[in-house]
N, C-alpha and C positions, 0 to 999 in steps of 0.2 A: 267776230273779227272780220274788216272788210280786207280784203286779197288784191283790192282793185290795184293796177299801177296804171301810168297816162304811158304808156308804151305796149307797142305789139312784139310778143316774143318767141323766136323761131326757138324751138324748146330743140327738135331734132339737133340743128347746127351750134345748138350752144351761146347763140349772142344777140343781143335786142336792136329791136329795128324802131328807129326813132322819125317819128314825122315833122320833123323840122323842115325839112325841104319842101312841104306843102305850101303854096300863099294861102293865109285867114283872106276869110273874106266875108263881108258885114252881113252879106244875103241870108237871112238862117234860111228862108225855102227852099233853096241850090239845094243847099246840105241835105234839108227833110227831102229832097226829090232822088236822090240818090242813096242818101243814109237807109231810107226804108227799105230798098232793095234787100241791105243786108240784116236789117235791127232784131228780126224776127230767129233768123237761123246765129246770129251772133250772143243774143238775148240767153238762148235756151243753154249754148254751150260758157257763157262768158263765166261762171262761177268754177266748175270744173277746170275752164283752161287755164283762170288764173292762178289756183291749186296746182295743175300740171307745169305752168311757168315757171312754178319757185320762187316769188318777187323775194322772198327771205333770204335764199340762198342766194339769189344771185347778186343781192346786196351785199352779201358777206359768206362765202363759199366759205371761210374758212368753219362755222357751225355746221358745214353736213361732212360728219365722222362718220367712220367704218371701222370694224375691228376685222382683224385675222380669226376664222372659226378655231382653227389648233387653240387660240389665245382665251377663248370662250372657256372652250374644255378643259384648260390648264387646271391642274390639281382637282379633275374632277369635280369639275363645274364651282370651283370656290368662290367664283366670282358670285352666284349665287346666294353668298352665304348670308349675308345682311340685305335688309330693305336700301332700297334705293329712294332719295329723298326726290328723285327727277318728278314722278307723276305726282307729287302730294298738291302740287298750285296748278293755275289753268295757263292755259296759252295767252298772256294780256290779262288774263281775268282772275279774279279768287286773291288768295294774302300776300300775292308781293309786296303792293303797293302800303299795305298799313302796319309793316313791322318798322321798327326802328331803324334809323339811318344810319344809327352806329351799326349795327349787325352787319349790315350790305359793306363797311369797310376794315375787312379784318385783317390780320396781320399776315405776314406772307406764310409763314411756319403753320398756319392753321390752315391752308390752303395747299398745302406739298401734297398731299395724300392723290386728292382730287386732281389736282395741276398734274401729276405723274399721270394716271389713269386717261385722264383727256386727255391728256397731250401725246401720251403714248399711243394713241387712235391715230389713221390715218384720216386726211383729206381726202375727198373720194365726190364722183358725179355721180356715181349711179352705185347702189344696192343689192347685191345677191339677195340678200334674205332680212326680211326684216323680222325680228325674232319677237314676238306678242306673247306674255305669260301675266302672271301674277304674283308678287313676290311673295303671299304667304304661303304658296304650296312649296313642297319639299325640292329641297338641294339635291339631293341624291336622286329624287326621282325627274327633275328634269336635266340632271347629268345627263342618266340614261336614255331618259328621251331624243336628246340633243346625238349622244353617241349613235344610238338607235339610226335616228335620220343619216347622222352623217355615215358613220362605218361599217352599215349592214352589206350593202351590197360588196365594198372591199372585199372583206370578210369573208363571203361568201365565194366570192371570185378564186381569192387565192389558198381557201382551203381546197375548194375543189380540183387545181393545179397540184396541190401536194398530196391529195387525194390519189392522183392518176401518178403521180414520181414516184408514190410509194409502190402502188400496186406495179412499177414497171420494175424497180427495184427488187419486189417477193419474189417474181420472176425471175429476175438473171440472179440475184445472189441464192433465194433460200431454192428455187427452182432448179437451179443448174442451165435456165434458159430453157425447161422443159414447159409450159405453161399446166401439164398434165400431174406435173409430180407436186402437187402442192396439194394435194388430197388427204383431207385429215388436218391438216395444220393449223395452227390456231393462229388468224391474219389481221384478229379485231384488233390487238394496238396498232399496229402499221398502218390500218387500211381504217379503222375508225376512230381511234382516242388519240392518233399524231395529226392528221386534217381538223379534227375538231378541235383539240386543243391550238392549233394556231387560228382556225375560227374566232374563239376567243380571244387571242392575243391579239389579234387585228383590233374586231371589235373594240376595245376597250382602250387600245394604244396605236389606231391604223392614223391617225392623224399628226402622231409624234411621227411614226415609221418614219410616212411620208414626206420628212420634213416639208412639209409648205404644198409638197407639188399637189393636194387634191383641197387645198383650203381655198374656202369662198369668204367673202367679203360681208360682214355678218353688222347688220346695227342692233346692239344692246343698251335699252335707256342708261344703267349704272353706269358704264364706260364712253359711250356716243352723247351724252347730257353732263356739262357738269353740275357736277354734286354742290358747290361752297359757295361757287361768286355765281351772286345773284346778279350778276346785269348778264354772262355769259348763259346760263341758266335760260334766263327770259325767250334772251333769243335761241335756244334750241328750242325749249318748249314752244313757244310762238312757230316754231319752222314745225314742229313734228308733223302735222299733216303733208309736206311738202317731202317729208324723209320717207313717208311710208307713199305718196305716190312715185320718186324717183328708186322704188324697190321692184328687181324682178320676181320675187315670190315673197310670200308673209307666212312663218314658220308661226302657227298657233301650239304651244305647250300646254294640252288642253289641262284644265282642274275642274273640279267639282262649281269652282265659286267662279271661273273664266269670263263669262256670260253676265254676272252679277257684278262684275268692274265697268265702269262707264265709258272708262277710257279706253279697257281693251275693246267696247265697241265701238267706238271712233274709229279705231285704225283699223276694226273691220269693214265698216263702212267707206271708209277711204279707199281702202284697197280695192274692195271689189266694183267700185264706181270707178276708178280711174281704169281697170283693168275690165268694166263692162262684167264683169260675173265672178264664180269661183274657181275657173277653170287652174288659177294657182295659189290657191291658199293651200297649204301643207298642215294640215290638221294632223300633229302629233301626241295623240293624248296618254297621259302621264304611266295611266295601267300598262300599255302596250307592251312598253321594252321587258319588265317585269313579269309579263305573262309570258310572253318569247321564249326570253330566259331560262326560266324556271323550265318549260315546256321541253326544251333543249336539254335540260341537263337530267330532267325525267327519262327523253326519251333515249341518250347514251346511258344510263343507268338499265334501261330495259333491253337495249340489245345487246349487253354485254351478258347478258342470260340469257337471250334469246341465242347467242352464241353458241353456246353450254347445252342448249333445249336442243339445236336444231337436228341431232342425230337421231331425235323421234322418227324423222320422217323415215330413214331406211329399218328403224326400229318398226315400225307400222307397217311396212310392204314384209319383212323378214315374217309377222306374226298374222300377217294376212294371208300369207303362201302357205301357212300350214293347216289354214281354214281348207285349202282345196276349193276357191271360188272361182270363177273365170276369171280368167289371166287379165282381160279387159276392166273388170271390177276391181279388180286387183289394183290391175296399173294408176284408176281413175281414184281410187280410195285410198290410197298411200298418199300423194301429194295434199289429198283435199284434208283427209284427218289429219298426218303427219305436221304439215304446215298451219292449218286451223286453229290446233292443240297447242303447238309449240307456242307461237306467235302470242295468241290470246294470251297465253300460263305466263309467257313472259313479262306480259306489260303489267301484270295483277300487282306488281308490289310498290305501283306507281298511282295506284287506284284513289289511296288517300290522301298524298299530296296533291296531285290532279284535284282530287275535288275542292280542296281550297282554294287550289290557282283558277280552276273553271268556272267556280260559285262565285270569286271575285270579279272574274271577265264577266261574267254575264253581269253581276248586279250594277259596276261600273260602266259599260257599255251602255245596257237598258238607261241608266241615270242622265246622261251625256245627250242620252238621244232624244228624253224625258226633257232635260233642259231647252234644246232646241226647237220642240216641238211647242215648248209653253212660251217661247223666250217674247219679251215683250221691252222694248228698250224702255217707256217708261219706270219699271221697274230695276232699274240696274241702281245701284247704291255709289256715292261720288266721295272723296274723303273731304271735298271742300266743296260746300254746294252751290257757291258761286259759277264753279265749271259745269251744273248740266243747264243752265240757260243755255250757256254759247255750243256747249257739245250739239244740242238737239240744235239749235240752227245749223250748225255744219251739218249733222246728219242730213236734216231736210233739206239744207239748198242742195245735198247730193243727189237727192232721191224726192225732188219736187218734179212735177207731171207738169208737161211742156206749155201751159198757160202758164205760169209764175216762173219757170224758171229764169233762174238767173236778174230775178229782182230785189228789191230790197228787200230782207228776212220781215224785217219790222212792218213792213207795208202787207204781208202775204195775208189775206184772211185763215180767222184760224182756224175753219174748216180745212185751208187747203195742205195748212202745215200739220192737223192732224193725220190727213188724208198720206200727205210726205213722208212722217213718222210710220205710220202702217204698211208702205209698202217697203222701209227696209223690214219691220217685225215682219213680213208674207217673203221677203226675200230669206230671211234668214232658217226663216221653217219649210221652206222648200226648195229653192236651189241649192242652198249652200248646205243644208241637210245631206241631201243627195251627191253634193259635192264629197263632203265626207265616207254616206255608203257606199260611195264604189270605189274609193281609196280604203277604207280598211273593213267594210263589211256590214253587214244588218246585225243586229245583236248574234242570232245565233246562226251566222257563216262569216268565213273568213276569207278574204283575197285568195287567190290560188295561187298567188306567187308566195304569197306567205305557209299556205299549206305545203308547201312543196319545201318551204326554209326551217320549219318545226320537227318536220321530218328527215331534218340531212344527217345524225347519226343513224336512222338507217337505211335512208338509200346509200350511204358509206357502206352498211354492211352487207348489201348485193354482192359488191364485187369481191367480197369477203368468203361470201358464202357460194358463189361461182366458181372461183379460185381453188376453195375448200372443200369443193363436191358435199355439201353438206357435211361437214366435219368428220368423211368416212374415205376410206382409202378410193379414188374417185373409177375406179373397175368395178369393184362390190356397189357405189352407189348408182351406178352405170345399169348395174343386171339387177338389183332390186327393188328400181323406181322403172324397170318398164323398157328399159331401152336396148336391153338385149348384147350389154356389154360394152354398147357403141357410148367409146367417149364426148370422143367431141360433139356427136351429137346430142345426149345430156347435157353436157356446159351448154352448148348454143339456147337450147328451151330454155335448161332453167335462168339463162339472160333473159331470154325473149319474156320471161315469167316477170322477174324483177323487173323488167323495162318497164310493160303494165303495170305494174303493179307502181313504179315511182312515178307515174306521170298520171294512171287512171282510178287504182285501189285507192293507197295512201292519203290522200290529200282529203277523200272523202270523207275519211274516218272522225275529223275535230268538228266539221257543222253535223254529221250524224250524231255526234255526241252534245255539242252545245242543245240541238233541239232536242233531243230526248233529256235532258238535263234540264231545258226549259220547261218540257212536259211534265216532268216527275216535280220540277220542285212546285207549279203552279199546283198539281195535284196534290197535292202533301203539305200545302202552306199552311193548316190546321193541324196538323200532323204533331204530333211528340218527336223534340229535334234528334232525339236517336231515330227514332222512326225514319224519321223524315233524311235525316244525313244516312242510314242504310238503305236505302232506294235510291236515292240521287250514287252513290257509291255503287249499286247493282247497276246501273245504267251507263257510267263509265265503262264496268268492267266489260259491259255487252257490245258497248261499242268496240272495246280491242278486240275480239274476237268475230264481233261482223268484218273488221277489219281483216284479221288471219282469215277467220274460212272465206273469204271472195276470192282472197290472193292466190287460198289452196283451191278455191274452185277454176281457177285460171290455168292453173299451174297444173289441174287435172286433166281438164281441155285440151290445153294444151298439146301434154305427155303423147297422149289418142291422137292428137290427131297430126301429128310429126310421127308417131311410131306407126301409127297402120295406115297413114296416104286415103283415109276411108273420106269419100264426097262428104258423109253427114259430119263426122267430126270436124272437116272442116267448115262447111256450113255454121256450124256450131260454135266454133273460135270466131268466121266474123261476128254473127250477132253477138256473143257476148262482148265481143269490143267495142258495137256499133250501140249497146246495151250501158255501156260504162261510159260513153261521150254524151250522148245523153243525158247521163246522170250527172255526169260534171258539171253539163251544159246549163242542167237546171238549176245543181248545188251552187253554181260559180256565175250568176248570171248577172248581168249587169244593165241597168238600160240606158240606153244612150238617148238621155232626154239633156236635151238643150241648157246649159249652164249659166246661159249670159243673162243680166237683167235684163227685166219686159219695161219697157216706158210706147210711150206714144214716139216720142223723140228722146232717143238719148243724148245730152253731152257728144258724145264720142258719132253718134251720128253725124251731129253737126260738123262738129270739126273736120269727120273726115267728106262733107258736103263742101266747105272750107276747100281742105289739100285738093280735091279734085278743080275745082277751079284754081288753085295755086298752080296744076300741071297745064293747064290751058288757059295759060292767063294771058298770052300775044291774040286768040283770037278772041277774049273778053275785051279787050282793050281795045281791038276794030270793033265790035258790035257796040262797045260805048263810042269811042269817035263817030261810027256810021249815026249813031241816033242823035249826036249831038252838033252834026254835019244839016239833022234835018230840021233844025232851029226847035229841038228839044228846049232849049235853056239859049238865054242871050248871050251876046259876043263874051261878054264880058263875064258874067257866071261860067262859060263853058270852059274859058282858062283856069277855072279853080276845080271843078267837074275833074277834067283829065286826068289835072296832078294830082287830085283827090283819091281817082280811082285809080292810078297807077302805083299809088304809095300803097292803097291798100292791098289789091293785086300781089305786088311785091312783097308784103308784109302780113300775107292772110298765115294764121297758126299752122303749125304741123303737127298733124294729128300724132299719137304718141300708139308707136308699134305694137301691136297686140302681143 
């Protein structure tokens, strides 16, 4: 499909700039004596710009649709529910043209469904999200997905506010305004099963809450394409590449078969060429909300025992005192076992559901990342195979190397359109790969903002268990964790404990456990699947309990070295913090390698080679008068020269904002 149009179009401003005001004139040499100036950097960008111009849309703005995301998510993604007939024909190309005439004129009653849906979409210039899936994978799961993207951070936001109301609330009402007398008290509904339960209620309804006020502007083929009348039809499809370059991010609902639709790599390809890299593809893949979830509702399932458990810890100093060991050991070995024991014993009855949710994260993840690493666009499967001619010419005039760019597809040798083809399959295995791992992780780690989100019933239950002096009257857990009776200075550590322990411990504890999961199951894949499923299960369980004894080992630290002011024990508290940043540092690492596509010259170079002469175009316009003052070009060619180069000046692209 050629994109060309006989106009230059300010894409920024919105309106096209027409060379009418030029005089023609007969000389083609004038022309070639100036035109080459530009033909080379014009050449490499002119296919891209004409894609970023829109000539589609701007012929008929009313095919570029948007919907409201709240309207996406309606009924839990029901929109979802049936294939969409939009991607089955090409852009121009494939079965329009040889079905029957009668079909393309149906009656209006068979056309309602679709006419509501269309029409019910807004008109729109520009794009929040352009949303890229595949309609055989599951409704339910890319609800979640969708919910995921959209209402996690709400979610999170305003439990954590109800979090803190509550905790001020246990205070003045069950406290009496004492913050001391709430020792013993059981704080986990307040303080973790009312935050978490509107966690949830966000998540899964923050976009109703909200009425409107957090809704982006979402394009979905089923509702942005119509469905029935095929001359409508034509021209969305014809426009799609034009929809997915006027998008400011491309929401990918990842699937097993994603990579294996043709189309969805078109508008991969689209995207990441108009936008120069992956720096905003939103890679949401379908397992994610599902593993979250589940994770989340293990992990309020475990502290509402660990609740129940945590009185071990004064239990453990009470039968350590009648050892007769030094008070020091003492103090250091109640927190460490007390909290170790508890913690670990807790999370044990989560051990077998975890290992289904964990054995499905890794073998989905690993798959994903498997696909990408093989992903080969020849390979991708098309429902009408008229559309991978024209798709691989788009891809490659996107991602042709600056001798061919921006000539005719037809004319390219086919060295060079192989050579074009290969460097989006080396883009898609390497940048855009890495795009993804530092947005949700390598197989076995996970973002740290996400470890930190998997763990919010029980960082909910710090302040629970702060509050609670360890579920003991907070005087007796005062004098027999070491602190000599002193209250508030018990509360203050054992915060200081949790602090660590929610920003340093915690978070480590899911890629400790994916790799030793990864290690046990690679070891054991010959294994008898009992066999094999009771070690992957011993390995879980090891990781909650590396998790409990750090926390207790912090919290022992700690204890020492607040209670006896001793140089070493402080010494001792920083390295182990400076010991656990580290650890983060290496669990949670990211590298910051460059995103953007490699070309010789990009598209986007050009263009913005273009804008930069468009801001200095009064002193382009002397340095061409001065050369044309010095009998450059005759009397008479130089009056088509100026106006030549002043229309163009006036009318050079503007490059499109990164």
């Amino acid at each position: 499909m050629d994109y060309a149009m006989d106009v230059d179009t300010d894409v920024n401003m919105g309106h096209t700039v027409c060379d009418a005001s030029v005089p023609l004139n007969p000389n083609p040499d004038v022309q070639n004596q100036w035109g080459r100036r530009y033909s080379d950097m014009e050449a490499r960008s002119s296919y891209l710009h004409q894609l970023q111009a829109t000539p589609n849309v701007l012929r008929n703005p009313q095919i570029m649709r948007c919907v409201r995301s709240s309207k996406v998510l309606e009924g839990f993604g029901a929109i979802f529910r049936h294939q969409a007939a939009a991607k089955k024909k090409a852009m121009g190309v494939g079965g329009v043209e040889q079905q029957d005439a009668s079909a393309a004129i149906a009656d209006d009653k068979e056309h309602e469904a679709s006419d509501k849906a269309f029409y019910g979409t807004m008109q729109t210039t520009s794009i929040d999200g352009f949303v890229s899936h595949v309609w055989s994978a599951s409704r339910w799961r890319k609800a979640l997905a969708l919910l995921f993207y959209m209402n996690t951070g709400l979610a999170a936001g305003v439990a954590i506010i109800v979090w803190l109301l509550m905790a001020v609330h246990c205070v003045v009402v069950k406290g009496g305004g004492n913050i001391t007398a709430l020792g013993g008290r059981d704080l986990i509904i307040e303080l973790v099963w009312v935050p978490m339960a509107v966690f949830f209620v966000v998540f899964f309804f923050g976009h109703d809450l909200t009425r409107g006020a957090m809704d982006k502007n979402w394009w979905l083929d089923k509702l942005c394409i119509h469905q029935t009348r095929q001359d409508v039809q034509l021209e969305g499809l014809t426009a799609l590449p034009e929809f997915v370059a006027r998008s400011k991010r491309i929401i990918i609902l990842w699937s097993d078969t994603y990579f294996e639709r043709l189309w969805c790599n078109a508008e991969v390809a689209t995207f990441t060429s108009v936008n120069e890299g992956a720096e905003r593809v939103d890679v949401v893949p379908l397992w994610l909300a599902p593993w979250v979830l589940s994770t989340l509702v293990c992990d309020l399932l475990s502290i509402t025992l660990w609740n129940r458990l945590a009185v071990w810890i004064t239990d453990v100093g009470i039968a350590l005192s009648d050892e007769h060991l030094p008070e020091r050991v003492v103090f250091f070995l109640t927190p460490f076992l007390g909290i170790g024991a508890a913690m670990g014993t807790a999370y044990l009855p989560m051990v077998i559901p975890n290992f289904f949710s964990f054995t499905h994260k890794l073998e989905a993840h690993n798959t994903m990342l498997k696909h990408i690493d093989e992903f080969k666009l020849a390979s991708a499967k098309c429902s009408v195979e008229a559309d991978r001619e024209y798709i691989h010419a788009h891809v490659g005039q996107l991602f042709l190397q600056d001798d061919f760019a921006g000539g005719d597809w037809a004319k390219v040798p086919p060295e060079a359109k192989a050579e074009a083809l290969a460097a989006f399959d080396r883009f898609v295995q390497t940048k855009f790969k890495k795009s993804i791992t530092n947005r949700i992780g390598e197989v076995t780690r996970v973002p740290y903002s996400l470890a930190i989100l998997v763990f919010m019933p029980l960082n909910f239950a710090s302040l629970a268990n702060v509050l609670g002096c360890d579920n003991a009257p907070c005087k007796d857990a005062a004098v027999y964790e070491g602190y000599s009776g002193n209250v508030p200075e018990f509360m203050l550590t054992n915060g200081l404990s949790w602090g660590v322990g929610i920003f340093l411990v915690y978070p480590t504890a899911y890629p400790v456990m994916l790799m030793a999961l990864h290690r046990t199951m690679s070891a054991t894949k010959n294994w008898h699947r009992i066999l094999k499923g009771a070690a992957c299960m011993t390995s879980i369980a090891a990781s909650y309990y590396y998790m409990g004894f750090l926390e207790g080992l912090c919290a022992a630290v700690f204890v020492n070295a607040v209670t006896t002011v001793n140089f070493a024990w402080i010494i001792a508290a920083i390295v182990l913090v400076a010991c656990l940043i580290a650890w983060n540092l290496y669990l949670f690492r990211t590298e910051n390698e460059d995103l953007k596509l490699e070309r010789k010259v990009t598209p986007t170079d050009a263009t913005n080679n273009l804008q930069e002469q468009r801001r200095n175009k009064t002193s382009e316009r002397q340095g061409y008068h001065t050369i044309l003052e010095n009998d450059v070009f005759d009397d008479g060619d130089a009056d088509f020269a100026v106006a030549s180069m002043d229309s163009r000046l006036t009318s050079l692209p503007s490059a499109r904002s990164p």
